[in-house]
N, C-alpha and C positions, 0 to 999 in steps of 0.2 A: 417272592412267592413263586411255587410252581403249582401251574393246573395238569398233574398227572394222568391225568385221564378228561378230554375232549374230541366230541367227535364232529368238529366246527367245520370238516369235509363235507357233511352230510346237505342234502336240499335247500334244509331250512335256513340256510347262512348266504345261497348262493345272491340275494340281491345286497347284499352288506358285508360278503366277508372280510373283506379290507380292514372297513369300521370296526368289527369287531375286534379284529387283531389291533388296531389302535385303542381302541377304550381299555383294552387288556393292557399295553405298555401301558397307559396315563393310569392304569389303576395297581402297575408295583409289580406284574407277571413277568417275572425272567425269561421263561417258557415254557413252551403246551405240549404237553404230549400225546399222540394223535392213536390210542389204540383201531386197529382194523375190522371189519365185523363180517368180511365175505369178499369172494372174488370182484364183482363189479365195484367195492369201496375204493380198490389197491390203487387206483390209476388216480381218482381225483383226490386225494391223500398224498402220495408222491409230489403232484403237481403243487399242491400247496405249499409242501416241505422244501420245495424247488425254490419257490415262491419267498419264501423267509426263513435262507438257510441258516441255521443255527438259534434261531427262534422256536420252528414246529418240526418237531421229531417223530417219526413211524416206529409201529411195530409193525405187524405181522401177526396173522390168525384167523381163526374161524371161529365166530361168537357158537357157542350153543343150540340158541336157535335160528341160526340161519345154514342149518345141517339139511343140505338135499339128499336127492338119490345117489347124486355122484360123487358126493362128500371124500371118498377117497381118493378120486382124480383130484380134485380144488385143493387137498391136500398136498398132495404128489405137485402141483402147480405150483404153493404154495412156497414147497420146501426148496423147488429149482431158485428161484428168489433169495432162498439164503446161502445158495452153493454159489452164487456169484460175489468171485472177492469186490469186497471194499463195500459190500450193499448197505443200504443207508439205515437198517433198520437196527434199533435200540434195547429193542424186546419183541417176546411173543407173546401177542396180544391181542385181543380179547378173547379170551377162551374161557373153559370149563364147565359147570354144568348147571341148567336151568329143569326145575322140575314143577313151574310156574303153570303153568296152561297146560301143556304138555307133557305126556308123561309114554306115551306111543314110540320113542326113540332110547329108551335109557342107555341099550348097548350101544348106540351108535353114538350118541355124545359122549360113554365111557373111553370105549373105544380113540376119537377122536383128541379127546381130555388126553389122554395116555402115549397120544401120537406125540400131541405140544408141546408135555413136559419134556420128551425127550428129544424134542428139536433146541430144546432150552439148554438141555445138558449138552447136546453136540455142539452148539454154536457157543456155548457159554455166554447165554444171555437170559435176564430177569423174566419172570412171566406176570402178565397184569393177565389176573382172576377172576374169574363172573362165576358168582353161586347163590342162585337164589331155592329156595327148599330144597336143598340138597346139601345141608352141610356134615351131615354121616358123611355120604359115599364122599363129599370132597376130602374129607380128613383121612378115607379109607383109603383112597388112592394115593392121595400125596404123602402118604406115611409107605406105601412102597418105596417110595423115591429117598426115604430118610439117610442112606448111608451116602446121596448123588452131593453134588452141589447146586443145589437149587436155593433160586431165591424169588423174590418178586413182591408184587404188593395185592392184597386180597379187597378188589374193588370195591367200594360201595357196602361197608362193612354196615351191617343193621342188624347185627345178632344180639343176643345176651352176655352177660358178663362169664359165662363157665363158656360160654360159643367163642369169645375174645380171647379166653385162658389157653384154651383147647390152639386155636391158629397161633397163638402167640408162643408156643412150644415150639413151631418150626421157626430154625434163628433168624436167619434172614429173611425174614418176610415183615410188610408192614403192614399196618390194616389202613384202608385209603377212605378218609370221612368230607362227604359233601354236605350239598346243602338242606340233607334231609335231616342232620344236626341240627339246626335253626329253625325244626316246626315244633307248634305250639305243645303238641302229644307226642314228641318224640321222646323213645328211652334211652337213643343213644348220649347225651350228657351224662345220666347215672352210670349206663356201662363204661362210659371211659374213665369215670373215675378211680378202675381197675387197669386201665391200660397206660403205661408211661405215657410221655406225651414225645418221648425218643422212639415208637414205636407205631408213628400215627405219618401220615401225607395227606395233602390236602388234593382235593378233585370238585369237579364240577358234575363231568357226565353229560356235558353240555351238547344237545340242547333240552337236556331230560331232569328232571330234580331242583328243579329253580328254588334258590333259597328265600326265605323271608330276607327282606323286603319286596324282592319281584315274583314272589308266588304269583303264578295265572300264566306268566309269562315266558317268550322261550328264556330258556337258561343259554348263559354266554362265558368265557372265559374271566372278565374283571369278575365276578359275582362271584368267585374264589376269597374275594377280601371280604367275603360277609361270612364265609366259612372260617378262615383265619381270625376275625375276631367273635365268633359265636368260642371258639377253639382257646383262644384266647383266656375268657371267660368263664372256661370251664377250669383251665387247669392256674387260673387265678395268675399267671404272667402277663406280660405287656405284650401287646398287639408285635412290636418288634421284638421280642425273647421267641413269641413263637414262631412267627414266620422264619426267625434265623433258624430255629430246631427244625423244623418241618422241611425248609428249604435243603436243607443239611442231608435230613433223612432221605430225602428224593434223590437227593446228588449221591449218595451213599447206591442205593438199591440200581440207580439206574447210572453208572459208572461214563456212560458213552457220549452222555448229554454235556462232561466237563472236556469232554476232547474234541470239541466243533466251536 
């Protein structure tokens, strides 16, 4: 298994991070992939990645909503980081666009959004996706890009089955399904019914989306195997047929993680 999206950098991990990357091995994770979410994340993310090379992986990015006033310097900061050869990052990530609470910035997360795709196209690397009520302008925009080489995975997928159709038109891209597959009211089982299961990665989101069984609780990297077999489940193969496809499709999108 791979947890394509963790962000076990963040506070919440700092009295156990170790642990947690152990119960992650004992529970079958290859490795974590550490999307970024703003300037002050970049350093304790590196340090981790430093920490257990060729286990946790960087991107690179500015989440949505963590767009300040200076947004286009932390960007400008952001991109000198990929002009240095050899830099360790995999993807750009966590980007695009949240219209969640907020809606006071549209151009400036457009804007933004339109910066990362094309740091994706220069450096020739995958982009990990954040859109939450905004899946128009996401389709509107990334359909500029349709003749580039773009690829990536569309986070924390929780749309409908024509919202699935619609992203799954762009080839290279996966939809990435956590632990919000495994709640009692979720519709994501029926909408994947519609999606290959060549076409799906597995995340956490960690320490955000705790699947059932540890609903209430922080979410951690092992708690990926409770996605892998909700996932399992649905597309009616064996806990090992999916983890090998899903594993696959991660190694697939995120090319950089087989070369460390």
């Amino acid at each position: 298994m791979i947890d394509t999206h963790s962000h076990i950098y963040e506070p919440e991990f700092n009295a156990d991070r170790s642990e947690v990357i152990m119960r992650a091995k004992q529970a079958g994770v290859e490795c974590i992939l550490l999307p970024n979410i703003n300037a002050g994340s970049i350093n304790q993310m590196l340090d981790l990645c430093h920490q257990y090379p060729g286990y946790c992986f960087p991107m690179i990015g500015l989440h949505p909503e963590d767009i300040t006033e200076d947004y286009r310097q932390v960007l400008a900061d952001m991109q000198k980081l990929l002009e240095v050869p050899g830099h360790p990052f995999i993807a750009v990530g966590e980007v695009g666009l949240d219209f969640y609470w907020d809606t006071s910035k549209v151009k400036e997360q457009e804007e933004t959004f339109r910066t990362q795709i094309e740091w994706a196209i220069q450096y020739h690397l995958p982009l990990s996706i954040h859109a939450r009520n905004a899946h128009r302008q996401l389709v509107t925009i990334l359909s500029e890009y349709r003749n580039e080489s773009i690829s990536g995975v569309f986070h924390c997928f929780g749309g409908t089955k024509e919202e699935a159709q619609e992203l799954l038109l762009f080839p290279d891209f996966m939809l990435g399904i956590g632990g919000v597959v495994t709640y009692k009211n979720s519709k994501l089982p029926e909408t994947l019914t519609a999606v290959p299961l060549e076409r799906i990665v597995l995340e956490t989101d960690s320490p955000y989306l705790t699947p059932v069984p540890y609903r209430g609780k922080r979410d951690e990297s092992a708690y990926v195997a409770e996605v892998l077999h909700k996932v399992a489940q649905i597309y009616n193969v064996s806990d090992q047929k999916a983890e090998s496809i899903t594993t696959g499709n991660a190694k697939h999108i995120f090319p950089l993680i087989n070369t460390h």
